[in-house]
N, C-alpha and C positions, 0 to 999 in steps of 0.2 A: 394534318397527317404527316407532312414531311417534317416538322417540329418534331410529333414523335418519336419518326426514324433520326433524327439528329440525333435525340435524347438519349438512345438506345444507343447509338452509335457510339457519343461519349459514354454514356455510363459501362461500356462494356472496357472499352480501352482503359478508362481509369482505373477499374478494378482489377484488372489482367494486370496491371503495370502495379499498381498493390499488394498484388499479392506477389510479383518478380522481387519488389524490393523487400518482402517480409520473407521470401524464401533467401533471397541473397544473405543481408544483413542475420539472419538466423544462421545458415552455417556458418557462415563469417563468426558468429559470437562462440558457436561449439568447437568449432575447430582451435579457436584462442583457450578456450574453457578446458578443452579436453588437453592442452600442449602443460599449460600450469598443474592441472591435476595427476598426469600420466603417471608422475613415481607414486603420490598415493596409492591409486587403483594398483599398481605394481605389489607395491610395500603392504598393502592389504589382503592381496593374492583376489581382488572382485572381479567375480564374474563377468562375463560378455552380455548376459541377462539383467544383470541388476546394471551395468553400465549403460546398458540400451532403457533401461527405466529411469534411470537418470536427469538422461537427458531430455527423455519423455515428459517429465515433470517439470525440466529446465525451462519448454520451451516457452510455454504460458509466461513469464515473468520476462523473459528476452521479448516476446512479441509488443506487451505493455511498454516497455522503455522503449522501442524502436519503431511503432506505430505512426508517430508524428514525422521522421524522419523518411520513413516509408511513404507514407501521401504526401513529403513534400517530394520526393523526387517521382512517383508518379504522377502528380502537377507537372513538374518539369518535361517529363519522358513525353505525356501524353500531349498538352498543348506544341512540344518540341516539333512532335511528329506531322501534327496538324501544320503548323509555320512552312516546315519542311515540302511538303507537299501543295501547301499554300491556300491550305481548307480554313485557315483560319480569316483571310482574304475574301476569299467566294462568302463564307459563312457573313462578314459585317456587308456584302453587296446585295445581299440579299435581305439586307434590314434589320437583322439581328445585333444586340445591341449587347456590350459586354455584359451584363447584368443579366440579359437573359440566356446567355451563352455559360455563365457562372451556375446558373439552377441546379441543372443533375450534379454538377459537381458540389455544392451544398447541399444536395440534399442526401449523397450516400453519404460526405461527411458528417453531416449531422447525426443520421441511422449510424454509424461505425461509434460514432461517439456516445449514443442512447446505448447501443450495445457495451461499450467498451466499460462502463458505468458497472454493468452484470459481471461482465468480465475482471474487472478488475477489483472485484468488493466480493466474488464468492469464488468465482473459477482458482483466480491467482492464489489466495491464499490458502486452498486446498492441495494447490500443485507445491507450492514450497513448503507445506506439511511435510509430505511426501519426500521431497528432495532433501528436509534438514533431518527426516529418518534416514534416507541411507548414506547421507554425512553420517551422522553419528554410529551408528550402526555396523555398516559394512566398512566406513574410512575415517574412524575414529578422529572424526573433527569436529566442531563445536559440541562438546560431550556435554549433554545437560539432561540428567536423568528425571525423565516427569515421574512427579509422585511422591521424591526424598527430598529432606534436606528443605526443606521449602520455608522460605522466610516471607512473609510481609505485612503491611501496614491494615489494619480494619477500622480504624479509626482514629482520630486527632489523639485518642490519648491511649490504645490497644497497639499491640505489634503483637504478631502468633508464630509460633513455631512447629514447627512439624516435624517429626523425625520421619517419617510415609506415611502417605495416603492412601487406601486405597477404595476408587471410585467403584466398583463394585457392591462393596459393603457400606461406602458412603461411610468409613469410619480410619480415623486417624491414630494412630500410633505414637508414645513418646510426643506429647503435645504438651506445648507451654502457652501460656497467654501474661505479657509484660503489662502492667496498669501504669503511664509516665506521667507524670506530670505535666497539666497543659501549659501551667503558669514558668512551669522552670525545666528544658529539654532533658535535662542532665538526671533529673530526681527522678526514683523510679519509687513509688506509692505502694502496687503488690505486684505478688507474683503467683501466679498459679499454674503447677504442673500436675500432669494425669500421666496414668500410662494408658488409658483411650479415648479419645473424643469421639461421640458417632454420634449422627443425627438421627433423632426420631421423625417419623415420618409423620405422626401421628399430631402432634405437637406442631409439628414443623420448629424445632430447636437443639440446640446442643445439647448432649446427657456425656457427662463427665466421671468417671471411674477409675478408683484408687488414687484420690487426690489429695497432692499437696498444697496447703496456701499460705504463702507467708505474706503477712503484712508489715509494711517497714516502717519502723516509726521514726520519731523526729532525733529522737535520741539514739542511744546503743541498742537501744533492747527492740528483738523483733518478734514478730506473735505469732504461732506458726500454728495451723487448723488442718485435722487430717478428715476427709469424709470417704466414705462409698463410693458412693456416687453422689453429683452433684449436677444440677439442672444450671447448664449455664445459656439464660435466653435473654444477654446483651449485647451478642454479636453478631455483623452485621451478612454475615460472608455465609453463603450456602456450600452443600457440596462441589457444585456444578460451578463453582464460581475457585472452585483451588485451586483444579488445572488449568484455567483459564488466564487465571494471575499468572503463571509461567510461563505464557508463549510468547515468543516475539511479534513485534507489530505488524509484520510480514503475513505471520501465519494466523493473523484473526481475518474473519471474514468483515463485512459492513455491518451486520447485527452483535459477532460477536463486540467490535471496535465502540459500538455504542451500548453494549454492557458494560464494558471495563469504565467508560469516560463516566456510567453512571456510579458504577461500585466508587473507584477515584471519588470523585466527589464526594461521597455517601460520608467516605473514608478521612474527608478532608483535606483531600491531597490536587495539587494543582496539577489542572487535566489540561492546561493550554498544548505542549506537546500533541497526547491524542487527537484534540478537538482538529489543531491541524494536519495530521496525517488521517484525519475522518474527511474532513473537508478538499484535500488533496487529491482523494481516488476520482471526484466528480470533478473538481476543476481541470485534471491531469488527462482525463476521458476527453473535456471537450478539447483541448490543445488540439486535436487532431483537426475540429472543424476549425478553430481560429489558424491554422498553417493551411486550411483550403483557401479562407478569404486574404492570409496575407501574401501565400506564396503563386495564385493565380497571375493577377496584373503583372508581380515583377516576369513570369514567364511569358506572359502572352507577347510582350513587346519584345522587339528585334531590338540585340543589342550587340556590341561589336564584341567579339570575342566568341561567341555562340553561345552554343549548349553547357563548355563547361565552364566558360564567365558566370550565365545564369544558377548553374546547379552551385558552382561556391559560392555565389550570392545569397542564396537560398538558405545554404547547408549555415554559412556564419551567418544569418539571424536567426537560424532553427538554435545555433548552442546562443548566443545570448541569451535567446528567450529562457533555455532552461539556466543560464546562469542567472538570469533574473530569479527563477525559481527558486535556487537554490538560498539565494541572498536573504530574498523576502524571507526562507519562512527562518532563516536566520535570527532575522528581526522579528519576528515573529516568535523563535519559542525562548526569546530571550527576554520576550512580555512586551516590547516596543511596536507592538502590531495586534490589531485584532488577530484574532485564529479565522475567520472568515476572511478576511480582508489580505490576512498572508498567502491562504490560499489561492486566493482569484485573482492578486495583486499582478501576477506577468500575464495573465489572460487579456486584465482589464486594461491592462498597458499597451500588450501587442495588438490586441483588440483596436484601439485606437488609432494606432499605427495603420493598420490592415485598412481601416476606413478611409483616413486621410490619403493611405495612396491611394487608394479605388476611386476616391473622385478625382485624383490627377492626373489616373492614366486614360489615353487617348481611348475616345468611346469608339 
C-alpha cells in the first residue's frame, strides 16, 4: 500500500515537472519564432486570427523536438526535489532499491513514448500541413502551389508532367509522359502529350485525349501518331497518389510515409532516405524513455556543484545524443548505414550507456 502512494507520489511530481518544462521550452520556442517572423506578418498585413493559428499548428512539431529535453529536466527537477528534502534518503532506508524507485518513472516514459509514436506519425504531420498553408498563403513563404506544374518520376524509364491536376475530377491537364531509355539516361525513346489525362474509374486506368506521340528513332527521322483518345494502362501512379508525390516529408503522416517508400520503389527510385525518416518517427518517440533510463542515476546522486552541475550534465549528453542522431542517419542516407540501423543507431548507443551507468551507480 505505501508502495502505491510512493508511486503516485512520483508519478505525479514527474509529470507536473513535464509538463513545466514543455510549457516553458514552448514559449521559449514562439517567442524566438515570432521575433524572426514579425516583419512578415507585418509585410503581409496577417491577421491576429490567423497568427494565433499559427502558432496553434506550430505547437505539435515544437513539443516532438523538445519532449526529450523536457523529461530530462523533469528527471532532474523531480529527483532534485526529493535529494533536497532527503526523501530520496528515507526512500533507500526503507529498502527500496534504485530499480524499483526507477518503475513509475519508466513506465510514464514508456506510455509518453507509445504515445509519442501517434503523435508524431499523424498528429505532427497534420499540424505542419496547416502551418505550411498559412506560410504560403497568408506570408508568402515556401510558395508551392499543389496541383500545377508537377514534375515526377513513375518509373525506371517514365518521367510525367502535368500542367494541373485537378483531384476532383481525378483528371489532368496539359499532360506529357517521357519514355528514357533504361540503358543509356541521356536517350529519350517517346514522348507522349494530351491535352487531358483522367482516370477511369471503371477501368481503374488512364484515358488520354487529343494526343500527341512521337516516336524518336535512331536516325533524323521521327514518327509522330496523333489519336482521340488513348488508353494508357502502363502507369504506375493513381490519382490519389499526385498530390501526395508533392508534399514534403514533414507533411506525410506514418501511412502516407509508407505509400510514398512503396510508390518510390515501384518507380525505381532509391527509398533509403524515406525508409529513414519512417523508421525515425518510432526511434525519435522512444529517446524520451532511453533519457528516463540514462538521465535518472546521473540525477539521483549528489554531486558537488548541485542542481545546475547535474542539469548541464544532463542537458550536454541530451545534444550529443541528438548529434549522434544527426551523424548516423548522415551515414545512413548516404547508403553507408542500414535505414534501420541509422535510425536506432543513437538509441542503441545511449541505450548502452544508460545500462552501463545504472549498474555503477550506488544502489
Amino acid at each position: 500500500m505505501k508502495s502505491k502512494i510512493i508511486d503516485r507520489y512520483l508519478i505525479r511530481q514527474f509529470i507536473l515537472s513535464i509538463f513545466f518544462g514543455l510549457l516553458t521550452f514552448t514559449l521559449i520556442f514562439i517567442v524566438i519564432d515570432l521575433m524572426e517572423n514579425l516583419d512578415d506578418f507585418i509585410d503581409q498585413n496577417v491577421s491576429q486570427e490567423i497568427i494565433l493559428q499559427y502558432y496553434l499548428y506550430f505547437i505539435p512539431e515544437i513539443i516532438r523536438l523538445i519532449s526529450p529535453v523536457s523529461i530530462l529536466l523533469a528527471c532532474l527537477f523531480t529527483v532534485g526535489k526529493l535529494n533536497n528534502y532527503s526523501e530520496v534518503t528515507a526512500l533507500k532506508a526503507t529498502g527500496m532499491s534504485l530499480y524499483r524507485f526507477m518503475l513509475p518513472f519508466l513506465i510514464v516514459g514508456f506510455l509518453i513514448s507509445i504515445f509519442s509514436v501517434y503523435f508524431t506519425g499523424w498528429i505532427v504531420p497534420y499540424s505542419n500541413k496547416q502551418k505550411l498553408y498559412i506560410e504560403q498563403f497568408y506570408m508568402k513563404k515556401k510558395l508551392m502551389y499543389a496541383g500545377s506544374n508537377l514534375f515526377f518520376q513513375d518509373a525506371q524509364d517514365k518521367i510525367i508532367n502535368i500542367g494541373y491536376f485537378d483531384e476532383y475530377s481525378k483528371s489532368a491537364a496539359r499532360a506529357g509522359i517521357l519514355f528514357i531509355d533504361t540503358k543509356d539516361a541521356t536517350s529519350v525513346k517517346k514522348r507522349i502529350d494530351c491535352e487531358q489525362l483522367k482516370w477511369d474509374t471503371i477501368s481503374n486506368q488512364w484515358i488520354a485525349s487529343k494526343v500527341i506521340e512521337r516516336i524518336f528513332s535512331s536516325d533524323t527521322t521521327d514518327k509522330v501518331n496523333s489519336y482521340n483518345t488513348l488508353s494508357v494502362d502502363y502507369l504506375n501512379f493513381r490519382p490519389e497518389d499526385v498530390l501526395l508525390k508533392q508534399k514534403r516529408v514533414e507533411e506525410l503522416n506514418f501511412n502516407e510515409l509508407l505509400q510514398m517508400i512503396e510508390d518510390q520503389r515501384r518507380s525505381g527510385n532509391d527509398v533509403t532516405k524515406l525508409q529513414i525518416d519512417l523508421h525515425s518517427i518510432i526511434s525519435f518517440a522512444f529517446a524520451n524513455l532511453i533519457v528516463v533510463i540514462f538521465a535518472l542515476p546521473l540525477s539521483i546522486e549528489r554531486r558537488k556543484g548541485g542542481v545546475a552541475f547535474q542539469f548541464g550534465l544532463n542537458l550536454f549528453f541530451t545534444f550529443i545524443y541528438l548529434g549522434f542522431m544527426k551523424i548516423s542517419q548522415s551515414f545512413g542516407k548516404n547508403g553507408l548505414m542500414n535505414p534501420v540501423l541509422t535510425a536506432w543507431f543513437a538509441n542503441i548507443v545511449f541505450f548502452v550507456f544508460a545500462v552501463f551507468n545504472l549498474f555503477h551507480v550506488r544502489k
